[in-house]
C-alpha positions as CSV (number, residue, x, y, z in Angstrom):
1,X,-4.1,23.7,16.9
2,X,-0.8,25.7,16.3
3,X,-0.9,27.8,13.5
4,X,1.9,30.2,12.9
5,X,0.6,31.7,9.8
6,X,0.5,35.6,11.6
7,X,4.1,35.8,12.7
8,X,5.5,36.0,9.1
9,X,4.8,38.3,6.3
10,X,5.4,35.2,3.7
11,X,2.4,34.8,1.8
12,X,1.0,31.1,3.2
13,X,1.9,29.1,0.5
14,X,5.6,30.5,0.9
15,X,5.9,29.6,4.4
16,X,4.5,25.9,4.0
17,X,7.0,25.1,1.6
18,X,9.5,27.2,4.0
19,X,8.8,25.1,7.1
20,X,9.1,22.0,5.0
21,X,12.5,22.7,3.7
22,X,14.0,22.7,6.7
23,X,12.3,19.5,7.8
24,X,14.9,17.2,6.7
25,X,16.1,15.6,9.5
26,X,13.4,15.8,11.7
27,X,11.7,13.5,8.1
28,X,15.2,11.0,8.6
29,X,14.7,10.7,12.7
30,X,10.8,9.8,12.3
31,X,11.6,7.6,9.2
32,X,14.3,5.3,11.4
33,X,12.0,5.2,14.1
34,X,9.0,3.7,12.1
35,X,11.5,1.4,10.2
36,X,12.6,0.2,12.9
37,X,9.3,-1.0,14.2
38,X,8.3,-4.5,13.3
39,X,5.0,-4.3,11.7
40,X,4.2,-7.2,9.0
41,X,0.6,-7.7,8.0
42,X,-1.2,-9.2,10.9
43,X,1.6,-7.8,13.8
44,X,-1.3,-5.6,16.1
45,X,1.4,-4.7,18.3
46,X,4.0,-3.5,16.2
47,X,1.3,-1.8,13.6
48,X,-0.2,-0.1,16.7
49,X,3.1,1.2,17.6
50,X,3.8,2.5,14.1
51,X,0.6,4.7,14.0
52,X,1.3,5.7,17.9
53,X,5.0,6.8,16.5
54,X,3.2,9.0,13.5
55,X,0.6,10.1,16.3
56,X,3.3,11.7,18.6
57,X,3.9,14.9,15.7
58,X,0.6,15.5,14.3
59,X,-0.9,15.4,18.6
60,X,2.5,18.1,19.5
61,X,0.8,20.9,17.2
62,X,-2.6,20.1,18.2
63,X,-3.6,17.8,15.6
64,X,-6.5,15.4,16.9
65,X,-5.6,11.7,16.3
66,X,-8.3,8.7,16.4
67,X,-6.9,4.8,16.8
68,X,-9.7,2.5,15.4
69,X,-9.1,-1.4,17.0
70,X,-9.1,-3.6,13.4
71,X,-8.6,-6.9,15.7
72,X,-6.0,-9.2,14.5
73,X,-4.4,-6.6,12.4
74,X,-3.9,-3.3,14.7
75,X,-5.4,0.0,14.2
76,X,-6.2,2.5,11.5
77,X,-5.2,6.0,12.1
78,X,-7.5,9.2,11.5
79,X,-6.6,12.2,11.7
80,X,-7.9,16.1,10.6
81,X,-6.2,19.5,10.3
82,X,-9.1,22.1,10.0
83,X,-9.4,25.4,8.2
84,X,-9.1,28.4,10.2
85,X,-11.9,29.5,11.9
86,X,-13.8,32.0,9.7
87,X,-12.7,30.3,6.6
88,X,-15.3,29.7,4.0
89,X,-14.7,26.0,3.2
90,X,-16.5,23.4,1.3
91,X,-17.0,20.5,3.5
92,X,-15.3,17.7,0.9
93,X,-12.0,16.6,2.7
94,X,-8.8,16.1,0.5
95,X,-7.1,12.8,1.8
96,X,-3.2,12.2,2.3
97,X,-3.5,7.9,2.3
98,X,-1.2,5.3,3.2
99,X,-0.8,1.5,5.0
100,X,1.1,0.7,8.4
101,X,1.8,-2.7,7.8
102,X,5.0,-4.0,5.8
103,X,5.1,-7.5,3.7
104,X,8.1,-8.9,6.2
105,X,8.1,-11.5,8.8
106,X,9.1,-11.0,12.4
107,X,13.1,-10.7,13.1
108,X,13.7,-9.2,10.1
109,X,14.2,-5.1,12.1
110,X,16.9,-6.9,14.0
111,X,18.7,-8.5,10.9
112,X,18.3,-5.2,9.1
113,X,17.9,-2.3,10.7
114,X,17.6,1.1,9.5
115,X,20.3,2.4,7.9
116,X,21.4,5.4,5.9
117,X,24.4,4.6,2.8
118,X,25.3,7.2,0.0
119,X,22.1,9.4,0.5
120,X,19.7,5.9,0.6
121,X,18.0,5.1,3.6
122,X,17.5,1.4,3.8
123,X,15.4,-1.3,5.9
124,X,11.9,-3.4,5.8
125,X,9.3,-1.0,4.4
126,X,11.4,2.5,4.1
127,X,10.5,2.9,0.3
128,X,7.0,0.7,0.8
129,X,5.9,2.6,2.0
130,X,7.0,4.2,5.9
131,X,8.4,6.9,4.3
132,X,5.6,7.7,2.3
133,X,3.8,7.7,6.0
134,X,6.2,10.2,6.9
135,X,5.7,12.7,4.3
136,X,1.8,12.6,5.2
137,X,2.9,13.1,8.2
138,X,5.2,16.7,8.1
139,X,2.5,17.8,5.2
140,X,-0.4,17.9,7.7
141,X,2.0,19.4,10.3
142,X,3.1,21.9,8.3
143,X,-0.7,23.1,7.1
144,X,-1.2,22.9,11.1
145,X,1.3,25.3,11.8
146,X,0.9,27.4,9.0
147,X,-2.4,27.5,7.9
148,X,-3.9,28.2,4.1
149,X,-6.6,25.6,4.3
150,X,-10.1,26.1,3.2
151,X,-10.5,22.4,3.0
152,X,-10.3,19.7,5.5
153,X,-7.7,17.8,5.4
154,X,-7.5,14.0,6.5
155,X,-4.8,11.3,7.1
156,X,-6.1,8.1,7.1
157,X,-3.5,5.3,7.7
158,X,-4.5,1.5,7.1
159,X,-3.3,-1.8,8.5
160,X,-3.6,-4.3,6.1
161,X,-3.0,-3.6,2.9
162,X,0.0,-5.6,2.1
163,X,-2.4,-8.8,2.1
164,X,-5.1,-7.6,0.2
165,X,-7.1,-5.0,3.0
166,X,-9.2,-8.5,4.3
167,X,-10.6,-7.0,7.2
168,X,-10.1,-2.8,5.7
169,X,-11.0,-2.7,2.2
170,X,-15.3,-1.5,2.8
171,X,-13.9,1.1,5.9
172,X,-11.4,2.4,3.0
173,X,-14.0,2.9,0.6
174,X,-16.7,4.4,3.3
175,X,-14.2,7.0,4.3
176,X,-13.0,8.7,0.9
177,X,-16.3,8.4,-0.6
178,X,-16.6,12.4,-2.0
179,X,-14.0,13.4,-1.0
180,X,-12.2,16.0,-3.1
181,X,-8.9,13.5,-3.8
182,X,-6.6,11.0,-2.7
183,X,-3.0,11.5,-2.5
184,X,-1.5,7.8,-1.5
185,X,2.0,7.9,-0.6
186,X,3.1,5.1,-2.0
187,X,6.8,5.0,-3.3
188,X,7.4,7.2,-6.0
189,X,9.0,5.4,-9.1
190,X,12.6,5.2,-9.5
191,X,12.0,7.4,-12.2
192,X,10.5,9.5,-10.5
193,X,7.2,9.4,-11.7
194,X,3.7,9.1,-9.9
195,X,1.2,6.6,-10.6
196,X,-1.8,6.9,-12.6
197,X,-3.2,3.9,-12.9
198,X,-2.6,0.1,-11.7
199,X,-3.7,-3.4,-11.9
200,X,-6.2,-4.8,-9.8
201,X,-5.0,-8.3,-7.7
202,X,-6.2,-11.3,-6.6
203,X,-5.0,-13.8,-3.8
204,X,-6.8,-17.5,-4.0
205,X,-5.7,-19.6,-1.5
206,X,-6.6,-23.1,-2.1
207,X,-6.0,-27.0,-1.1
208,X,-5.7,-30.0,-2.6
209,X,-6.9,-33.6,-0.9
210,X,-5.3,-36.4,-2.1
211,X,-4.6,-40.4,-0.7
212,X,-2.3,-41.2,1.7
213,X,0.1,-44.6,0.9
214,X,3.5,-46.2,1.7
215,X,5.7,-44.5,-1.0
216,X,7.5,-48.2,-1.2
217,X,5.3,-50.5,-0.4
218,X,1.6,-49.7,-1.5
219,X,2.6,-46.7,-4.1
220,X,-0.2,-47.2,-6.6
221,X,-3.0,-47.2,-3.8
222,X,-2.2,-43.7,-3.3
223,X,-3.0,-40.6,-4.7
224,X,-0.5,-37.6,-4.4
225,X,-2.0,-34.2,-3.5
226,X,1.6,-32.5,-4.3
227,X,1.6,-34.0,-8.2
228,X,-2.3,-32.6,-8.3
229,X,-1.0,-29.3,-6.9
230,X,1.9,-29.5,-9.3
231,X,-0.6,-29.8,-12.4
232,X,-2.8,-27.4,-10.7
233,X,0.2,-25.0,-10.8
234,X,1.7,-25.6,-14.8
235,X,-2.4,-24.7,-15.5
236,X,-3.1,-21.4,-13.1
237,X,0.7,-19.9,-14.4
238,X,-0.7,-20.8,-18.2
239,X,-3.2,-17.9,-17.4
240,X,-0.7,-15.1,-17.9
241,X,-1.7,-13.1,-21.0
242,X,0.4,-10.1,-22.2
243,X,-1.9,-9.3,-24.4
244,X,-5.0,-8.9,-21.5
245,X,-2.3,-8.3,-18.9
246,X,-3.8,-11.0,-16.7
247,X,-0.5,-12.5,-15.2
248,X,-0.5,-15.4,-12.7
249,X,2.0,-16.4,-10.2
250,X,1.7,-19.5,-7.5
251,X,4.4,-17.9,-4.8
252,X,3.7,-19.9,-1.8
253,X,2.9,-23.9,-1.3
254,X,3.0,-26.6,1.3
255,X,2.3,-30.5,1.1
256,X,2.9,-33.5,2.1
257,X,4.3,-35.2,5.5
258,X,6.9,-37.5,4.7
259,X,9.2,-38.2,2.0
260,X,7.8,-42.1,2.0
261,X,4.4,-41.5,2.5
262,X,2.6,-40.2,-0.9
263,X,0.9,-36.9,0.1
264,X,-2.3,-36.5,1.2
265,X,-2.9,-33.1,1.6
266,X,-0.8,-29.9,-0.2
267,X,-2.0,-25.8,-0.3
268,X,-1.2,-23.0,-2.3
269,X,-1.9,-19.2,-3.0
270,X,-1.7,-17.5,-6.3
271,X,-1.3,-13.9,-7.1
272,X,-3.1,-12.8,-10.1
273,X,-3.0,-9.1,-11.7
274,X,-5.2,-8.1,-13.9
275,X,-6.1,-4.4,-15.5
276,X,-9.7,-2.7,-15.2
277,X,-10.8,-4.3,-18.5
278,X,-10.6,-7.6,-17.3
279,X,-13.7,-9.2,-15.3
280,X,-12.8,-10.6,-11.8
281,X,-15.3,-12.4,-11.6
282,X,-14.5,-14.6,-14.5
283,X,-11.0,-14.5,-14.0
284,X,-11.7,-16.0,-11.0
285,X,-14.2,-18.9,-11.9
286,X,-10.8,-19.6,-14.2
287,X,-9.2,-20.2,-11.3
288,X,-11.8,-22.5,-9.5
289,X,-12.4,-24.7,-12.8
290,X,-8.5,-25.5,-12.7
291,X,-8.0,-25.8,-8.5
292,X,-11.4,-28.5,-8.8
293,X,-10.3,-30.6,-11.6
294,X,-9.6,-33.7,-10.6
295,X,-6.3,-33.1,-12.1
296,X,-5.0,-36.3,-10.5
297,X,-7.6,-39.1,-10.4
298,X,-9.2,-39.3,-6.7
299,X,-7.7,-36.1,-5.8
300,X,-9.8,-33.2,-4.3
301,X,-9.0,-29.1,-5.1
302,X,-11.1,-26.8,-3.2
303,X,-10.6,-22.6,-2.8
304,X,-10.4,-21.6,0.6
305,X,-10.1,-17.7,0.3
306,X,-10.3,-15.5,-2.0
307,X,-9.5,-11.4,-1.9
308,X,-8.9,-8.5,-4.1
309,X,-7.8,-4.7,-4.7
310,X,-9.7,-3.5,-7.5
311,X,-7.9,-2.0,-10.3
312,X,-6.9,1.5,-9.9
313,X,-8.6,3.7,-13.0
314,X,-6.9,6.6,-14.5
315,X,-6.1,9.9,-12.4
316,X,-8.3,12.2,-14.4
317,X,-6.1,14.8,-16.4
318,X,-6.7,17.9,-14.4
319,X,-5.6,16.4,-11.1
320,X,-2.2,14.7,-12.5
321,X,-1.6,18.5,-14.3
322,X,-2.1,19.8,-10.7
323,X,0.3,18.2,-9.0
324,X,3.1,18.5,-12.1
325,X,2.4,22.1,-12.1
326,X,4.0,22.2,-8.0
327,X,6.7,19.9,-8.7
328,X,7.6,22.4,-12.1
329,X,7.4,25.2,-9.8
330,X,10.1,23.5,-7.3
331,X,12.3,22.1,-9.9
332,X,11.2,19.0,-11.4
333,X,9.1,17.2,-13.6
334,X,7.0,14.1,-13.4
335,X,5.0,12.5,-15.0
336,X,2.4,9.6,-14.7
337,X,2.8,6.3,-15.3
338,X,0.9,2.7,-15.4
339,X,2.1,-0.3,-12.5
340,X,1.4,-3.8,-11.9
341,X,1.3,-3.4,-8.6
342,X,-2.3,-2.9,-6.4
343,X,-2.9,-0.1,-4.0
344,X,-5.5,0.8,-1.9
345,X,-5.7,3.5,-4.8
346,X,-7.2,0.9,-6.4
347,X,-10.2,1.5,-4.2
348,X,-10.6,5.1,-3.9
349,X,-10.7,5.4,-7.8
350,X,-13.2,2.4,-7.9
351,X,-15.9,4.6,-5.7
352,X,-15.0,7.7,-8.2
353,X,-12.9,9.9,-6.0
354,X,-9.6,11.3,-8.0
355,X,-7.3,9.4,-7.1
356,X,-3.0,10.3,-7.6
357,X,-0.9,7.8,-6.1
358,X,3.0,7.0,-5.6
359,X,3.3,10.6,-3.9
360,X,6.2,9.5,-1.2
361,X,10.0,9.9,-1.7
362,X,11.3,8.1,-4.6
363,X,12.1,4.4,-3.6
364,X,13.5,1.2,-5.2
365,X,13.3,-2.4,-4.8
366,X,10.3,-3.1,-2.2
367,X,9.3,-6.2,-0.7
368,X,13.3,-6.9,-1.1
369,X,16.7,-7.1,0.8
370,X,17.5,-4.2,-1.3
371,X,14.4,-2.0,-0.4
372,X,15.8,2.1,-0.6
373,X,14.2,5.3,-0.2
374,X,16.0,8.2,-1.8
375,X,16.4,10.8,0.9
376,X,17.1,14.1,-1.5
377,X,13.5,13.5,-2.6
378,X,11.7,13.7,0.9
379,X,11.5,17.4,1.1
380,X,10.5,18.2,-2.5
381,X,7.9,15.6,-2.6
382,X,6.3,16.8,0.5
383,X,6.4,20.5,-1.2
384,X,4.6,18.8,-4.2
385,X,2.1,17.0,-1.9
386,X,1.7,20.4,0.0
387,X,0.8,22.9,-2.9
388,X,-1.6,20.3,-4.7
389,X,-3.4,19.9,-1.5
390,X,-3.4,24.3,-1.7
391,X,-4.3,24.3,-5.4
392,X,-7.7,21.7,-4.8
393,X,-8.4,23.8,-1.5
């Protein structure tokens, strides 16, 4: 592994946060070639070619990198920078986190390709979180090549998270189990701020069997699946709470055949967020008393799937301090804050490890047209990331 540490008289800290400042192009090039990747939840190829992208750094300076097959949704990526040899180091790793996959359908690289406007980068994923990947990325290069660790320290890149981590979610929670911390480099918030803690989610997928009949002719022998679903939908949305913070949301449906015909068969999924004082588990039997009711008579509801991202619980107090104390030192101030949105965060904190998540560049907008990553914040972010990791090892 390269390590550079003895041809400078810079104390080690100093020339980490050295090699990092002068990284900000080479962060811009790697950024628009991971952007421009397609790599939607479920795309092996293109996720596989994201992580073989991020690979191509960390393998120059002698970083070992690990592919592990996820069928059906590409690969996760491991990888380890180790202390020098000789170092006394406890054998907890701290872990830079982050997911592969983006929330956008295939075609959408060629409609919108990366792009770089008034000191924003823009395209599918930059702020959600491919830049965040990026950081990870020049942070474990730069401890490669410059030493100062007495710690392991781990990437560990997932491929699913953008639909709930189906097929990742136990593998997640295997790996950072005692570890030291989690840094996930998720988009930092347009304020600036990292995140402390977030709401769990829940996806139910569910269907609705109903009668077919001419629409004309015989209308009263059928029984519409798409009115059931309709009622279905007016009851599940009535679950949001501001006062619990349980919100509901049906996003996607299909039904029906034909305009004449009334519809035998309609499906739907429903996001639902929630915070750690709420149960799942009775949220979710919520859910199935309203998708069974026969909500039209001789209709049919059944759930189908089911998944979740537990809620993420507070970053304990000495952890947040930690990482505000670096960004102080380099000029700016953060503080924590509380999201709606799930992480993989979410499950790191729920098997006790401390957790600190929205570490990447500042970004705006995701899962929109209008997705940005703020490039001024890439270097300073990474510095941030950098002596936190220094101050826990």
């Amino acid at each position: 592994m390269l390590n550079t540490q003895n041809e400078s008289k810079l104390p080690v800290h100093a020339q980490v946060l050295d090699w990092l400042a002068r990284q900000q192009q080479a962060m811009q090039d790697l950024l628009q070639k991971v952007i421009n990747i397609e790599s939607g939840s479920r795309n092996e190829a293109g996720v596989t070619a994201v992580a073989h992208a991020l690979a191509e750094r960390l393998l120059a300076v002698g970083v070992p990198v690990q592919f592990e097959p996820v069928p059906g949704y590409g690969v996760l990526l491991h990888a380890q920078v180790n202390p020098a040899e000789g170092t006394a180091a406890g054998g907890a790793p701290i872990i830079l986190m982050g997911h592969m996959d983006t929330v956008f359908p295939e075609g959408t690289v060629a409609k919108r390709p990366y792009r770089e406007e008034a000191g924003r980068a823009y395209g599918p994923g930059v702020a959600d979180m491919k830049s965040g990947l990026v950081l990870n990325v020049f942070v474990a290069e730069a401890f490669a090549r410059c030493g100062g660790l007495s710690a392991p320290l781990h990437l560990f890149f997932s491929c699913d998270e953008e639909i709930g981590s189906p097929a990742t979610r136990n593998i997640i929670m295997d790996r950072v189990r005692g570890a030291r911390a989690v840094f996930n480099a998720e988009p930092g918030r347009v304020s600036g701020n990292v995140v402390t803690s977030r709401k769990g989610s829940m996806v139910v997928e569910f269907e609705v069997q109903g009668v077919a009949a001419h629409a004309g002719i015989n209308h009263a022998a059928g029984a519409s699946a798409i009115e059931a679903l309709a009622r279905k939908t007016l009851a599940l949305h009535a679950l949001t709470d501001p006062a619990t913070g349980v919100t509901a949301n049906v996003g996607v449906v299909h039904g029906g055949i034909v305009p004449n015909m009334v519809a035998p068969h309609a499906k739907a999924e429903v996001d639902l967020r929630f915070t750690a004082d709420t149960d799942p588990d009775e949220l979710l039997e919520r859910v199935r008393t309203i998708v069974e009711e026969e909500s039209v008579p001789r209709t049919q509801g059944r759930i189908t799937v089911a998944r979740r991202t537990m809620p993420m619980k507070p970053t304990p107090d000495d952890l947040l301090a930690l990482y505000q104390q670096g960004a102080r030192s380099l000029g700016f101030e953060v503080q924590g804050e509380f999201t709606g949105g799930a992480a993989d965060s979410g499950l790191t904190a729920s098997v006790g490890v401390p957790t600190l998540c929205a570490t990447g560049p500042v970004g705006g907008h995701p899962h929109t047209e209008r997705e940005y990553c703020e490039l001024a914040t890439f270097v300073p972010r990474a510095q941030a990331v950098a002596l936190a990791v220094l101050g826990l090892s």
